[in-house]
N, C-alpha and C positions, 0 to 999 in steps of 0.2 A: 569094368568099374561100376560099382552099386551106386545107384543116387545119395547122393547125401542129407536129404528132405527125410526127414522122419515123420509120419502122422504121430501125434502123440495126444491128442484129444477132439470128442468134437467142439463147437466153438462156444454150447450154450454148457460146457464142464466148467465153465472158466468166468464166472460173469464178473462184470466191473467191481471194483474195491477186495477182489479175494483172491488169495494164493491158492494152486496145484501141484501137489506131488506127482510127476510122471518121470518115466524112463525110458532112452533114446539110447538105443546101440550099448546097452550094460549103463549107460551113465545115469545118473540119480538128477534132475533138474526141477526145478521148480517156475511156475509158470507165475507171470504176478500181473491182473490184470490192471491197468491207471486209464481211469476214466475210458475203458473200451479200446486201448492200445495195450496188445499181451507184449509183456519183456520177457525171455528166459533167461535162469540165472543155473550157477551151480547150486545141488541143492544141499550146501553145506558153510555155516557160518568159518569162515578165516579164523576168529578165534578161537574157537573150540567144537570137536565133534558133534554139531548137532543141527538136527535139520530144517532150514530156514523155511519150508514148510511149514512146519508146526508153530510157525511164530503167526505175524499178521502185517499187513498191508494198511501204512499210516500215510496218505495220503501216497506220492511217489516211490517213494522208501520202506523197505521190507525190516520186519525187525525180528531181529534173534529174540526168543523170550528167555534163554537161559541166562543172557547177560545184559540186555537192553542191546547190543549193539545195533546198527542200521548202513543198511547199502542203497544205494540209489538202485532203484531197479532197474533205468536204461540203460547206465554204465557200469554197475556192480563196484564201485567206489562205495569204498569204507565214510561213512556220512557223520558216526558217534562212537565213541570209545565205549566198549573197548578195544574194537576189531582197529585191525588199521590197514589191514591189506584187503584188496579190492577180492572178489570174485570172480569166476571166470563167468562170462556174459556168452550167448548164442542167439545166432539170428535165426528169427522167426517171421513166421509168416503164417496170414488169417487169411482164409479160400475159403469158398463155398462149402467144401463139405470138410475143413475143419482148421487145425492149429497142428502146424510143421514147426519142428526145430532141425536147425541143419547139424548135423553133427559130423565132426570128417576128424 
């Protein structure tokens, strides 16, 4: 059985108030740092194809810029319409030599 820890960045890709596009096992995730705690989310807005990456990090909450929507980035809860369904969320983890998402 393969570990489920993916390296997916090191830690200084990722600094406080900004989103990362990265990819763990084929999956597309986005990394959202709040105040030096990284959350990972999927990295694709609920309501519509597009990638929550390219949006921006307004305080706790990532926002779609195609539609204004927003998720909380701890728990990938739909926060503003238009979205209403949450995101999938993955646990991370910050080490010394970098930012793991677990993906299984």
């Amino acid at each position: 059985m393969s570990d489920p820890w993916v390296k997916v960045a090191d830690r200084e890709d990722c600094p406080p108030g900004r989103l990362l596009a990265v990819e763990a096992a084929g999956e597309a995730i986005v990394l959202a740092n709040v105040d030096g705690s990284v959350y990972a989310l999927e990295d694709q807005c609920s309501h519509a194809d597009f990638a929550l990456s390219q949006g921006e990090l307004v305080g706790g909450e990532v926002e779609c810029t195609l539609h204004g929507a927003r998720f909380d980035a701890c728990t990938g809860r739909a926060t503003r319409l238009p979205a209403i369904r949450k995101v999938r969320v993955y646990d991370v983890e910050t080490r010394a030599d970098g930012i793991y998402v677990k993906v299984e």
